[in-house]
VEXDREN-2710 file (C-alpha; in Angstrom, 1 decimal):
% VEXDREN-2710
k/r/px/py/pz
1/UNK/12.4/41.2/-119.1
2/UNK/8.6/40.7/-118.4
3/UNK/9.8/37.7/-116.4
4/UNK/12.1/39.4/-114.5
5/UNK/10.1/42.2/-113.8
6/UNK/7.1/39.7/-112.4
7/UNK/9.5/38.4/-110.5
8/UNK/11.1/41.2/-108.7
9/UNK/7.4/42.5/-108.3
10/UNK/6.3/39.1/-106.9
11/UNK/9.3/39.0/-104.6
12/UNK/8.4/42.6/-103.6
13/UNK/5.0/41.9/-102.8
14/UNK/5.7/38.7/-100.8
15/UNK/8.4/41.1/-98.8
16/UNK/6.0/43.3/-98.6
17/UNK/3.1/41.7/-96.9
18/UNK/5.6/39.8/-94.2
19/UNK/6.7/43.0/-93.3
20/UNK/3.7/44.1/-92.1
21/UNK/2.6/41.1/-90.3
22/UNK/5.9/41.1/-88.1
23/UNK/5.3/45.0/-87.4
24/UNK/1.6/44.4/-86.4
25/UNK/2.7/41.5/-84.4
26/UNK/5.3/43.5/-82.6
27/UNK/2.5/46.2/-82.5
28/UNK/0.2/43.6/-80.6
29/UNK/3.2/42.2/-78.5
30/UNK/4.0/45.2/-76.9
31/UNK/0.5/45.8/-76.4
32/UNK/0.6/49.2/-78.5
33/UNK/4.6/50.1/-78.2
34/UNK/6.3/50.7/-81.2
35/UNK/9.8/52.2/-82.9
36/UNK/10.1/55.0/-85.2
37/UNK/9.6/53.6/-88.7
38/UNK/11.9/54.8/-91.9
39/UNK/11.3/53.0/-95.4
40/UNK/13.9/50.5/-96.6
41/UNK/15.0/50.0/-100.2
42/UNK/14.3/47.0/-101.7
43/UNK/16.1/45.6/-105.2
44/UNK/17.0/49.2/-105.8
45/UNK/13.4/50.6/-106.4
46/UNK/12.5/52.0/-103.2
47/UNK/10.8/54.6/-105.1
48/UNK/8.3/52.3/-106.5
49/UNK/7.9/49.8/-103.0
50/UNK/8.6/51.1/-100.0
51/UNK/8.2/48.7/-96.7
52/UNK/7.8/50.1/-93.5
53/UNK/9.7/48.6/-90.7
54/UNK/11.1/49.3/-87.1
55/UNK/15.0/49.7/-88.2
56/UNK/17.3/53.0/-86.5
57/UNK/20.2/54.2/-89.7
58/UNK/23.4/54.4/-88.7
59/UNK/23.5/58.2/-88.6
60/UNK/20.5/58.4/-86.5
61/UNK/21.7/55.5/-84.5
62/UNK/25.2/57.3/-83.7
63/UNK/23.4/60.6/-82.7
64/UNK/20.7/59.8/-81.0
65/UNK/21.7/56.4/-78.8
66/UNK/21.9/57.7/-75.5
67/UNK/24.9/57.1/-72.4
68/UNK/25.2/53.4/-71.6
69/UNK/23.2/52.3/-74.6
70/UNK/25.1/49.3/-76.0
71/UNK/25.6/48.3/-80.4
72/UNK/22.6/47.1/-81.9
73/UNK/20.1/48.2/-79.0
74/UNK/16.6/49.4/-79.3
75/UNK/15.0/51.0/-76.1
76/UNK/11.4/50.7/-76.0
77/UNK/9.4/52.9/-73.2
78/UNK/7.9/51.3/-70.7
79/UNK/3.8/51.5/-71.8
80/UNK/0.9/50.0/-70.6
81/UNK/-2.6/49.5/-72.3
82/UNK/-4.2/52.7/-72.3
83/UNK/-0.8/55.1/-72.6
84/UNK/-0.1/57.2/-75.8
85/UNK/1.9/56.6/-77.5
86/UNK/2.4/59.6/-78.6
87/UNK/3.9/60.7/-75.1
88/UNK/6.5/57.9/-75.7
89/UNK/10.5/58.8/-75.6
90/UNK/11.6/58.6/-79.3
91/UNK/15.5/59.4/-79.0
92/UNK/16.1/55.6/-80.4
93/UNK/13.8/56.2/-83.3
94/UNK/14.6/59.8/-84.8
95/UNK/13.4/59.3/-88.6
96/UNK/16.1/59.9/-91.2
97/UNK/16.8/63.2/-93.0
98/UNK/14.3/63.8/-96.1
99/UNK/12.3/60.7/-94.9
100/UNK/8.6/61.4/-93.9
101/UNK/8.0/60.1/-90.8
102/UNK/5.2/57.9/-89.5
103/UNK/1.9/59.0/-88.3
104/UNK/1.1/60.0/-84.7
105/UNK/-0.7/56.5/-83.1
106/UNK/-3.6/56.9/-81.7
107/UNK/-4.3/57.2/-78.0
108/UNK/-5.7/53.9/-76.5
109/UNK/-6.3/55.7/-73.3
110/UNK/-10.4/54.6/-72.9
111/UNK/-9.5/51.0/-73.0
112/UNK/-10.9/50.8/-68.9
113/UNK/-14.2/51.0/-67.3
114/UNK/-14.3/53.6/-65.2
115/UNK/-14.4/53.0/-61.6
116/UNK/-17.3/51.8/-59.6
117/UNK/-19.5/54.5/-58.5
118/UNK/-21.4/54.2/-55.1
119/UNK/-24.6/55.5/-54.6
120/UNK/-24.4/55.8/-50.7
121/UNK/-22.0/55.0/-47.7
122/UNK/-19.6/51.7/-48.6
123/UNK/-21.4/49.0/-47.1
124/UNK/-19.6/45.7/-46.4
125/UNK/-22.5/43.6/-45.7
126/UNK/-23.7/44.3/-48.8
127/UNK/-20.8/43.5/-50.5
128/UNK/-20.4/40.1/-48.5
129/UNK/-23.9/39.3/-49.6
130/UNK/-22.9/39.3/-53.2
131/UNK/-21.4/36.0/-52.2
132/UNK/-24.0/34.5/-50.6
133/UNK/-23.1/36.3/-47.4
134/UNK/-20.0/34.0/-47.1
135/UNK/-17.4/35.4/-44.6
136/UNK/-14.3/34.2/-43.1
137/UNK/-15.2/31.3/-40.1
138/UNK/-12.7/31.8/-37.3
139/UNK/-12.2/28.4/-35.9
140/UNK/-11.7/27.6/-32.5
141/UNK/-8.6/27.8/-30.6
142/UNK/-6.3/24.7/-29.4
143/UNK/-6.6/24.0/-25.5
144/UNK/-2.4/24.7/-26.0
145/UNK/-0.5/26.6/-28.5
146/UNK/2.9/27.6/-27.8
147/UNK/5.3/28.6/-30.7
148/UNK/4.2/28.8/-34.4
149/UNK/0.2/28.7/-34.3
150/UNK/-1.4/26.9/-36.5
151/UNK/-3.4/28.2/-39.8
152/UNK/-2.4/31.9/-39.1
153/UNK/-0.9/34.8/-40.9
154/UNK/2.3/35.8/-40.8
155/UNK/4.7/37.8/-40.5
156/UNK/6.8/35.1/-38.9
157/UNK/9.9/35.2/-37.0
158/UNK/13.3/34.2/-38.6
159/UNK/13.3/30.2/-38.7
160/UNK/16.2/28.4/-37.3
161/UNK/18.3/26.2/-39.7
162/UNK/19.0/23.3/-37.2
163/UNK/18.3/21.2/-39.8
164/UNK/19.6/23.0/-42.5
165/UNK/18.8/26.0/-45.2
166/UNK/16.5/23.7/-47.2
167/UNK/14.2/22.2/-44.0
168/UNK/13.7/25.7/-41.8
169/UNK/13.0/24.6/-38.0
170/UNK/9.5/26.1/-37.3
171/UNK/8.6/24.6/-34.1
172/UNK/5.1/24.3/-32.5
173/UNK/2.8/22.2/-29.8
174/UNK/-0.4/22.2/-29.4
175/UNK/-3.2/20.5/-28.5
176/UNK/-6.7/19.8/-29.4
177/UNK/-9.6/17.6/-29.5
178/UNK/-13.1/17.1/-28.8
179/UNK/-15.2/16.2/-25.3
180/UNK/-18.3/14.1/-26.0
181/UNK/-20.7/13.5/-23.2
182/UNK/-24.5/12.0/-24.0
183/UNK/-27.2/10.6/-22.4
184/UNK/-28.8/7.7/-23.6
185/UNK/-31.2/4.5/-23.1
186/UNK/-30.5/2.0/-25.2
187/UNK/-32.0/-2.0/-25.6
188/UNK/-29.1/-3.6/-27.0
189/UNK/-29.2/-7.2/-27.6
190/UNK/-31.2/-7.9/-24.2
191/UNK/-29.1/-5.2/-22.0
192/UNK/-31.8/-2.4/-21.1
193/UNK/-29.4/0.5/-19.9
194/UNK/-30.0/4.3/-19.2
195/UNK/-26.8/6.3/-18.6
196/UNK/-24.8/9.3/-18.7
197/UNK/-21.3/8.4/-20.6
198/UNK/-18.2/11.0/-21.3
199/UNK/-15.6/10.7/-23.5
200/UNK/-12.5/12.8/-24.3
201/UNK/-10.0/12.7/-27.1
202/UNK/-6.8/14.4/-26.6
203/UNK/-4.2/15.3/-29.7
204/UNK/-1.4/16.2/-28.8
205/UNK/0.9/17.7/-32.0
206/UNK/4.7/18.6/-31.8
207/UNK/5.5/20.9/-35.3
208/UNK/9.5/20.5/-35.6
209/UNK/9.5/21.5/-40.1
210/UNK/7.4/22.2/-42.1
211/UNK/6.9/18.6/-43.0
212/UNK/8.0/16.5/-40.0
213/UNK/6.3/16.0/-36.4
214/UNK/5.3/14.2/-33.5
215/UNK/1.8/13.4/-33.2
216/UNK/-0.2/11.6/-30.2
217/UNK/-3.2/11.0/-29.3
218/UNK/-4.8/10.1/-26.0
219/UNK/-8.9/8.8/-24.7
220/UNK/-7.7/9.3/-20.9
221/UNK/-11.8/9.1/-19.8
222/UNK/-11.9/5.3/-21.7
223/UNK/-10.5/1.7/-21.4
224/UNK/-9.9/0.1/-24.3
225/UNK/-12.2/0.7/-27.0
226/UNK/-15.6/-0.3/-25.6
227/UNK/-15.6/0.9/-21.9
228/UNK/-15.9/4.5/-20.9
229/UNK/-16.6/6.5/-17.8
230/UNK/-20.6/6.5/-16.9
231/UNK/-23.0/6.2/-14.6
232/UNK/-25.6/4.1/-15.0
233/UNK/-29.2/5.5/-13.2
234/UNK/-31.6/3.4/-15.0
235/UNK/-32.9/0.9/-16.8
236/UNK/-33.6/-2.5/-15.8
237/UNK/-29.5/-4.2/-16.4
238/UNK/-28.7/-0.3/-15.3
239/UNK/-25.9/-1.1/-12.1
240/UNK/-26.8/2.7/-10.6
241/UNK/-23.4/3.6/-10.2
242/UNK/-20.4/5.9/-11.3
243/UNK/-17.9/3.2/-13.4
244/UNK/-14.5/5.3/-13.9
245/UNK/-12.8/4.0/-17.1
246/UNK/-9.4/5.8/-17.3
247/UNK/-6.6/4.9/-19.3
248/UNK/-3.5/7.6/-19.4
249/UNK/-1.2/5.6/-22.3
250/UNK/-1.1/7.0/-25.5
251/UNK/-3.6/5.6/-28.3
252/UNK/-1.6/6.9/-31.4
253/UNK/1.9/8.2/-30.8
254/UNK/4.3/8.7/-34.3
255/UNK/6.7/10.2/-36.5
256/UNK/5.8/11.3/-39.7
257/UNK/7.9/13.3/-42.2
258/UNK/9.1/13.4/-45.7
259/UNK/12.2/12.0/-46.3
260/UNK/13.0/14.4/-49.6
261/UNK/13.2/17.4/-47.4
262/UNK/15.3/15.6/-44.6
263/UNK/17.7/14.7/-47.4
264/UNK/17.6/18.5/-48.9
265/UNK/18.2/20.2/-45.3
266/UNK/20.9/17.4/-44.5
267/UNK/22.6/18.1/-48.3
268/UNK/21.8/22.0/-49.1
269/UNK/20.5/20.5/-52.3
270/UNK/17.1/20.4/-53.5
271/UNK/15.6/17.1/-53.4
272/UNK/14.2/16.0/-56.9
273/UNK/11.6/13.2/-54.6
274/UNK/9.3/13.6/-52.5
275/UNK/8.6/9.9/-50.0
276/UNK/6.4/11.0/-47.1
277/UNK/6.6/8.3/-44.1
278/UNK/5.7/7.6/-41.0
279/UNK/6.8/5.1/-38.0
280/UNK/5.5/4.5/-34.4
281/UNK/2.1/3.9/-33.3
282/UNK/0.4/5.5/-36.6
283/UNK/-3.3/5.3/-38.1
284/UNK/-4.4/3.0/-40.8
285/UNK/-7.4/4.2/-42.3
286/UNK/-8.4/3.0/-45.8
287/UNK/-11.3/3.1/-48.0
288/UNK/-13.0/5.6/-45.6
289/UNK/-12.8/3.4/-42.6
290/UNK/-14.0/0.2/-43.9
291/UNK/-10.9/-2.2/-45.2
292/UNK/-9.1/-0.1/-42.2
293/UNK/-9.5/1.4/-39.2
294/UNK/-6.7/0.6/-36.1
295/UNK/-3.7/2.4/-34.8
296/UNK/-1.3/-0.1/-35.4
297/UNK/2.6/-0.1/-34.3
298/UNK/5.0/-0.8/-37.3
299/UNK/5.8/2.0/-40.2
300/UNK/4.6/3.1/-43.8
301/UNK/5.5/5.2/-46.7
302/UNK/4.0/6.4/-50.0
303/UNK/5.3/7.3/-53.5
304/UNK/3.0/10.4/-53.7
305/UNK/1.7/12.0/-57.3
306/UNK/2.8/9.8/-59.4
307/UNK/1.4/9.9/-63.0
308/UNK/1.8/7.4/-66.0
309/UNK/1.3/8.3/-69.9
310/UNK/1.7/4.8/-71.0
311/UNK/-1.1/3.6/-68.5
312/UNK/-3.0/6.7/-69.0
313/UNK/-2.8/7.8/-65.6
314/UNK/-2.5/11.5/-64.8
315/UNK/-2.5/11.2/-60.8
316/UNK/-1.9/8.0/-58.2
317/UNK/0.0/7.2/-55.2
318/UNK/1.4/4.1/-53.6
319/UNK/1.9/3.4/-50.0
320/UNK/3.4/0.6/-48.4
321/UNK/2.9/-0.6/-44.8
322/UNK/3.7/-2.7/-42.1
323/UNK/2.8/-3.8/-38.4
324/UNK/3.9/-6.0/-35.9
325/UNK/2.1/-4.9/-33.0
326/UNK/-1.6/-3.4/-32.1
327/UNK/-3.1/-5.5/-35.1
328/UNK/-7.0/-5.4/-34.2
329/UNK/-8.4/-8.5/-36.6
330/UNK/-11.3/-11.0/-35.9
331/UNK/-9.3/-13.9/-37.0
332/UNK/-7.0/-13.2/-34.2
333/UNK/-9.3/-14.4/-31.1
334/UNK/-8.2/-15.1/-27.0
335/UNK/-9.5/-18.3/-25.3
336/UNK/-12.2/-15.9/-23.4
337/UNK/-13.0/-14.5/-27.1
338/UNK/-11.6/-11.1/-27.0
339/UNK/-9.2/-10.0/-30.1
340/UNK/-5.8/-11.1/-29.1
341/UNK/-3.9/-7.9/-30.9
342/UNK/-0.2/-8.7/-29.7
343/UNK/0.4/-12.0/-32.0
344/UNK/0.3/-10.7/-35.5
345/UNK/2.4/-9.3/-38.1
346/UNK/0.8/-7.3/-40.8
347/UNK/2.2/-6.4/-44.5
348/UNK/0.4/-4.4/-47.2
349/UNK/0.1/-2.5/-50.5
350/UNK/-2.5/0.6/-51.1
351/UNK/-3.1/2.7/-54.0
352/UNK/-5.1/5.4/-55.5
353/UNK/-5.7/6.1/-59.0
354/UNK/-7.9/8.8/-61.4
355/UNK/-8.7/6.8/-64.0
356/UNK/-11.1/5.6/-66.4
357/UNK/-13.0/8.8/-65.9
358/UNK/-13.3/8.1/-61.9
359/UNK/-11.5/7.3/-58.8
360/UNK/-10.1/3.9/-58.0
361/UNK/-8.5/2.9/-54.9
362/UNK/-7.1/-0.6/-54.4
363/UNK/-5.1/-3.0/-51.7
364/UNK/-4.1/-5.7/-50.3
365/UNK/-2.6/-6.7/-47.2
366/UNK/-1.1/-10.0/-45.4
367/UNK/-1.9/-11.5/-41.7
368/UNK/0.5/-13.5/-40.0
369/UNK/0.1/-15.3/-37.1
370/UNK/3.2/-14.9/-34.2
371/UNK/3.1/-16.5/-30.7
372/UNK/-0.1/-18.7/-29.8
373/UNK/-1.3/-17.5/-33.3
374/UNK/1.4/-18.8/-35.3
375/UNK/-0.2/-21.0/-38.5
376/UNK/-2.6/-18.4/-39.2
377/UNK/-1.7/-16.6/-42.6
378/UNK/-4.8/-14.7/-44.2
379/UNK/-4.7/-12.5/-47.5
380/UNK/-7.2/-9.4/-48.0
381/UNK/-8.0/-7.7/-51.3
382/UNK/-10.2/-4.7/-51.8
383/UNK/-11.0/-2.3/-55.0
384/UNK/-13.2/0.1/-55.4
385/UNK/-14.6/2.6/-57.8
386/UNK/-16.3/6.2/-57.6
387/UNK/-18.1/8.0/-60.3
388/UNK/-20.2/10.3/-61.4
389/UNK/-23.0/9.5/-63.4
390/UNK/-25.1/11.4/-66.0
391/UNK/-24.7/14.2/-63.9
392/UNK/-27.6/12.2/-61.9
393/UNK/-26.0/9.4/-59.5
394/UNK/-22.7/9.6/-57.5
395/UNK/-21.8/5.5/-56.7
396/UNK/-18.9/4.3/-55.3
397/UNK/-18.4/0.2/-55.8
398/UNK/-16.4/-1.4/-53.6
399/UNK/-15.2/-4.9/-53.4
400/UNK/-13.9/-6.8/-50.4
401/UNK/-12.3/-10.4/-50.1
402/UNK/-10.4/-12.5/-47.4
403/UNK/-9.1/-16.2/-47.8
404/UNK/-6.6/-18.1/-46.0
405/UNK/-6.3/-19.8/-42.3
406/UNK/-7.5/-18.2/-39.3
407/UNK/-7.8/-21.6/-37.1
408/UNK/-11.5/-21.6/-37.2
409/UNK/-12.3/-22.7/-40.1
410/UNK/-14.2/-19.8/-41.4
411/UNK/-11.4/-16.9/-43.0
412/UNK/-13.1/-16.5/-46.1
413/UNK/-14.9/-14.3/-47.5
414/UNK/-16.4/-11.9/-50.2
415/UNK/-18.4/-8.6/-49.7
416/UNK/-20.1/-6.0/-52.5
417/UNK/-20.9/-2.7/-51.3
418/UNK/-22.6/0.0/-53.8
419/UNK/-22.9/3.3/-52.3
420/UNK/-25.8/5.4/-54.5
421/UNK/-26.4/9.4/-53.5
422/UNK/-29.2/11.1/-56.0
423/UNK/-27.4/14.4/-57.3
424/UNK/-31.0/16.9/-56.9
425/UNK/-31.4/20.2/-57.6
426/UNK/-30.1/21.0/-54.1
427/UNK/-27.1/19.0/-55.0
428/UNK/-24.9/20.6/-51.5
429/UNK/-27.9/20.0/-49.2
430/UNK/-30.5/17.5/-50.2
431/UNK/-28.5/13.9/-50.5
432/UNK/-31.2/11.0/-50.9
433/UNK/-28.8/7.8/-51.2
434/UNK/-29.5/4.1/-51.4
435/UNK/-26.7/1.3/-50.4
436/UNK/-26.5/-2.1/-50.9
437/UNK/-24.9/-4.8/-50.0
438/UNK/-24.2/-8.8/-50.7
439/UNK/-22.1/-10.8/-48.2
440/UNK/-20.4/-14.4/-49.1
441/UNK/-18.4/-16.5/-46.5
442/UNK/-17.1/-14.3/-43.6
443/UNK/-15.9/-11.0/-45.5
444/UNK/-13.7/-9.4/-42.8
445/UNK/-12.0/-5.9/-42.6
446/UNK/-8.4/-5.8/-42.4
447/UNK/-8.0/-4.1/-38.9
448/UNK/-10.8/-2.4/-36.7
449/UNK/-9.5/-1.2/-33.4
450/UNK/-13.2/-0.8/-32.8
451/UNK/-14.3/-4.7/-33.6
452/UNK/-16.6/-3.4/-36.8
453/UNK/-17.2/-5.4/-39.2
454/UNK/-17.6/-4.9/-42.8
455/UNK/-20.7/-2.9/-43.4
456/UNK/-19.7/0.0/-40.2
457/UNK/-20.8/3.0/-43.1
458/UNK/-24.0/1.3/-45.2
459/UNK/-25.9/3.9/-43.4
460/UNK/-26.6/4.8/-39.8
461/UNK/-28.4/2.0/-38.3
462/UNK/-25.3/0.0/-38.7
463/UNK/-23.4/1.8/-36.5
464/UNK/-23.0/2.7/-32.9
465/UNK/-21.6/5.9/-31.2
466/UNK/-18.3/4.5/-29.8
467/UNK/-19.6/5.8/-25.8
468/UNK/-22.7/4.6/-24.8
469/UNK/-23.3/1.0/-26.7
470/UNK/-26.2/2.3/-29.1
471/UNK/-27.6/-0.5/-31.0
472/UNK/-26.5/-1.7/-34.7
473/UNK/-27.9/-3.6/-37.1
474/UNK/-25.6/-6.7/-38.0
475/UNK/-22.6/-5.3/-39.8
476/UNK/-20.8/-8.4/-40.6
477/UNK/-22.2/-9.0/-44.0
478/UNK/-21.8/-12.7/-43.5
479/UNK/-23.9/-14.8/-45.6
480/UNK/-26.5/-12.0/-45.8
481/UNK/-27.9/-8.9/-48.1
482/UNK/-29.6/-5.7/-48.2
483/UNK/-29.2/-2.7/-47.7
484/UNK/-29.7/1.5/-46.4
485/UNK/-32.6/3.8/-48.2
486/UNK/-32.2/7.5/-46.6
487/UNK/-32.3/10.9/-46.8
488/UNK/-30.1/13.8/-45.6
489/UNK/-30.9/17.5/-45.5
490/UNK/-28.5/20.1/-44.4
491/UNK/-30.4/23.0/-44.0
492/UNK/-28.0/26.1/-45.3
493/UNK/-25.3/23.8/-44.0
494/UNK/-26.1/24.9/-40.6
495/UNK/-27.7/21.8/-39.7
496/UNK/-28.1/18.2/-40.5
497/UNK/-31.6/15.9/-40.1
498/UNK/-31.3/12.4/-41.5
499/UNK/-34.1/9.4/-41.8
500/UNK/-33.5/6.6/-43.0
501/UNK/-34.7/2.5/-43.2
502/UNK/-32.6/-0.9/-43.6
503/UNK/-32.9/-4.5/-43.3
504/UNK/-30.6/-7.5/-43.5
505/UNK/-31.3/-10.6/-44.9
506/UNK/-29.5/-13.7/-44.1
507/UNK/-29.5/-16.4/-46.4
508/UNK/-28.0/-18.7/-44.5
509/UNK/-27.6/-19.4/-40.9
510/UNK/-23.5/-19.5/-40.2
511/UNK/-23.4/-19.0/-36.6
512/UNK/-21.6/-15.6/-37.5
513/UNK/-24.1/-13.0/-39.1
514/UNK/-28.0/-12.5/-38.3
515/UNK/-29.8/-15.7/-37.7
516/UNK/-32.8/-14.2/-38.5
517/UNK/-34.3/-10.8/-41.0
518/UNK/-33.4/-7.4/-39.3
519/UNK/-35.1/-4.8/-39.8
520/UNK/-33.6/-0.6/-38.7
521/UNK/-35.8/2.6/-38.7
522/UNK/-33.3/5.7/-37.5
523/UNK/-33.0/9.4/-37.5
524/UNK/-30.4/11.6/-36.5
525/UNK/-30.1/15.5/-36.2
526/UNK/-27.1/17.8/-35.7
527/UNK/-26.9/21.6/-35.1
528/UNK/-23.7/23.9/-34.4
529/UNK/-24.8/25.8/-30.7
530/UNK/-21.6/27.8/-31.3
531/UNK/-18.2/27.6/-33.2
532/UNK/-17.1/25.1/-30.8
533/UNK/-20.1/23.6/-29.4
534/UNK/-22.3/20.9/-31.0
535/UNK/-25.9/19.1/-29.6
536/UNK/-26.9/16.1/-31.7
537/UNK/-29.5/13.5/-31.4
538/UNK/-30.2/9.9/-32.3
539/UNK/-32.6/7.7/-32.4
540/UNK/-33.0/3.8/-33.7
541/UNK/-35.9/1.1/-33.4
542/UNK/-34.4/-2.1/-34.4
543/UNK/-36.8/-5.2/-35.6
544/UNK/-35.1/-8.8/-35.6
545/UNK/-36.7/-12.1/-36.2
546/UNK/-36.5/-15.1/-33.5
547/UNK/-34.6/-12.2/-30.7
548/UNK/-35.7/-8.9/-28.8
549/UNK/-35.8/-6.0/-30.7
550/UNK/-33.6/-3.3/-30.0
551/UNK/-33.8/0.8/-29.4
552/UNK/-31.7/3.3/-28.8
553/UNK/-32.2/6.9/-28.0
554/UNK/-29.3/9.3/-27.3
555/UNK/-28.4/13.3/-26.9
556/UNK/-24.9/14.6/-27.0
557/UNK/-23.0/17.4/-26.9
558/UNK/-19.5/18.2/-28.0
559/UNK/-17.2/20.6/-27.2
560/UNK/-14.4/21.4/-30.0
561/UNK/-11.4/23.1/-29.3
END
């Protein structure tokens, strides 16, 4: 008996105390709701242990459900934190005849703040100032917008379904660009020129879905990628005359889409893929600009946000591409030395990946020879990696190889680039940064539509402003090393001042690179006029051993729109 009665008391107990932790997690759950209560017996002693739970009798049930109410139901109010409770409907929870019923709940009705109180007149300044005075930056316009705008608010008009439910037809042109003019005197590798030098670039955008267009892109005020209209009034090679460089063909001109959507408007299914592409005259640019940089004509297409749990890899894409036309390399050389770009085929592999606590991007891509350049066959690797450091030093690392046959002899090569930024207290505006560099061989990009060579973004003395022929270190990176030491302030990130010193040191004389030590001093400043105008200025004094140094000095401004 003394057993049994432990028992039953244990078993009551244990009964007990999970009754109450499902009510008070129901009580939680509906965030201060709850059901009328009535005690249920328990192994026939309800007088001694009574268990409070949310339950309806089957009298009470029977009288009280109201119309529509269906077997087994229990109709909780609608509440929300700070309601009482007590104001709650309770025809699904009448307690039973001689029961007592529960206690009123207390109000929870305090559970807010109050609302903001305003001394004075709403001021919205003030308020916009509580986040640093940030405000919404209305951009400029496109020169053209008919149909859809761009980057607007709705409400929309209904979208056609030419192409199906799933891929809406949401048409738009427009077009947009930039117009560069500067003047400039530059000392570049013996030419002493003083001009005035325009330069306009011309995109032209045809929306069709939300995911496929037509995009071109046009330099009408140029020829090729070197000569653009100027007139030359001075300096001592200066021809003092107006050159008109016009070219009216299109630079870029593609198709890009994703093929999942085509397939889901063409279907009336959802695609479970997404496979972005493109075909035409398209941009390659890789490894910002420096394995890549050439409109070439052939196709590509990526296998976006992928993710691996057995390589540990919670984001990366792979794209595939391929040209056969428009292939800028320096292997690929005329008999009067220009870059012979109709003779090539060009096949390639890129990928990006977060991993090992960074960002790695890697590639590699295939030259082959066609026409008067058949027999050459080159291969190109690259890799890279960008980290942050200590919370001290952002680096990028990037590698660069080429090997193979170009028909000169000289297709190999191997370049290191380390990219080094200081993170300072001012970590948004104040960007000291140190790059270096080590060049083996003849380390070549894959494509440059603008003839750069491998080291076109160790720092601003190695490049040029693509109008008036500003002077450059040597960016080839053959058979030399050195490197960029500089430092960029940007004001509130109103304005941008930059100073900065290089050198390059050959190691050997190739024919190729720098025959001698070079040695760059160079500033540049930029400053917003309006929301679409922009003046900058640059200036470079250029030291190089066994040759006439060079200098450049150059204004420019640049209408957006």
């Amino acid at each position: 008996m003394t057993c049994d009665a432990k028992g039953n008391l244990r078993y009551r107990t244990t009964v007990t105390i999970a009754a109450i932790v499902l009510m008070a997690g129901s009580y939680l759950t509906m965030s201060g709701t709850t059901a009328k209560t009535e005690p249920r017996e328990i192994g026939g002693e309800s007088a001694k242990d009574e268990s409070w739970i949310t339950t309806l009798s089957t009298e009470s049930r029977a009288a009280s459900q109201p119309p529509g109410k269906r077997e087994n139901e229990t109709i909780v109010p609608k509440q929300y934190l700070g309601a009482d409770v007590g104001d709650a409907d309770k025809s699904n929870a009448k307690p039973e005849e001689g029961k007592k019923a529960r206690k009123k709940e207390k109000s929870t009705g305090g559970a807010f703040r109050s609302d903001p109180q305003y001394a004075h007149k709403y001021d919205a300044k003030e308020q916009s100032d509580i986040y640093g005075g940030k405000t919404a930056v209305e951009p400029p316009r496109p020169l053209l917008e008919i149909g859809r705008e761009q980057y607007t608010s709705g409400i929309y008009d209904e979208s056609s379904t030419i192409f199906g439910k799933l891929n809406p037809l949401l048409p738009g042109l427009s077009v947009y660009g930039d117009w560069r003019t500067a003047v400039a005197y530059n000392r570049n590798n013996g030419k002493d020129i003083a001009q005035v030098a325009t330069r306009l670039n011309l995109d032209v955008d045809l929306k069709l879905t939300a995911t496929e267009r037509i995009h071109a892109f046009f330099t009408p005020f140029q020829d090729g990628n070197a000569k653009f209209t100027r007139f030359e009034f001075g300096g001592r090679d200066g021809d003092q005359k107006f050159n008109g460089e016009f070219d009216f063909n299109p630079q870029i001109l593609y198709f890009e889409g994703d093929a999942g959507s085509i397939y889901s408007g063409m279907t009336g299914q959802h695609a479970s893929f997404d496979l972005p592409f493109t075909v035409g005259l398209f941009p390659l640019f890789l490894q910002n600009g420096i394995w890549a940089n050439d409109a070439i004509l052939g196709g590509a297409f990526t296998l976006p946000a992928r993710n691996s749990a057995a390589l540990g890899l919670s984001n990366f894409d792979v794209t595939f591409f391929a040209g056969f036309d428009n292939i800028d390399n320096a292997s690929f050389v005329k008999a009067n030395g220009k870059v012979d770009n109709n003779n090539a085929n060009l096949f390639g592999v890129t990928t990006f990946a977060d991993a090992f606590n960074g960002y790695v991007e890697a590639g590699y891509g295939f030259l082959q020879g066609t026409g008067v350049q058949e027999g050459v066959e080159q291969h190109f690797l690259t890799a890279a990696y960008t980290r942050r450091y200590a919370n001290t030093i952002s680096n990028s690392t990037r590698l660069f190889a080429n090997f193979g046959e170009d028909g000169h002899g000289n297709g190999d090569g191997f370049a290191f680039i380390s990219e080094n930024s200081l993170i300072t207290p001012l970590p948004s505006t104040l960007l000291p940064y140190a790059n270096f560099f080590v060049g083996v061989g003849n380390p070549e990009p894959l494509v440059d539509g603008n003839n750069a060579g491998i080291l076109k973004n160790v720092g601003i003395n190695f490049e040029t402003d693509a109008l008036t022929g500003y002077p450059k270190l040597d960016d080839t990176a053959s058979n030399t090393f050195g490197g960029a030491l500089g430092l960029q302030y940007l004001f509130n990130l109103d304005q941008q001042l930059v100073f900065e010193v290089a050198t390059v040191q050959p190691f050997e004389n190739d024919n190729i690179g720098a025959k001698g030590a070079q040695y760059g001093f160079g500033a540049r400043y930029q400053i917003p006029l309006t929301r679409s105008w922009l003046f900058r200025a640059d200036a470079t004094y250029q030291i190089q051993e066994g040759a006439e140094d060079n200098f450049g000095f150059r204004t420019e401004l640049r209408s957006k729109f």
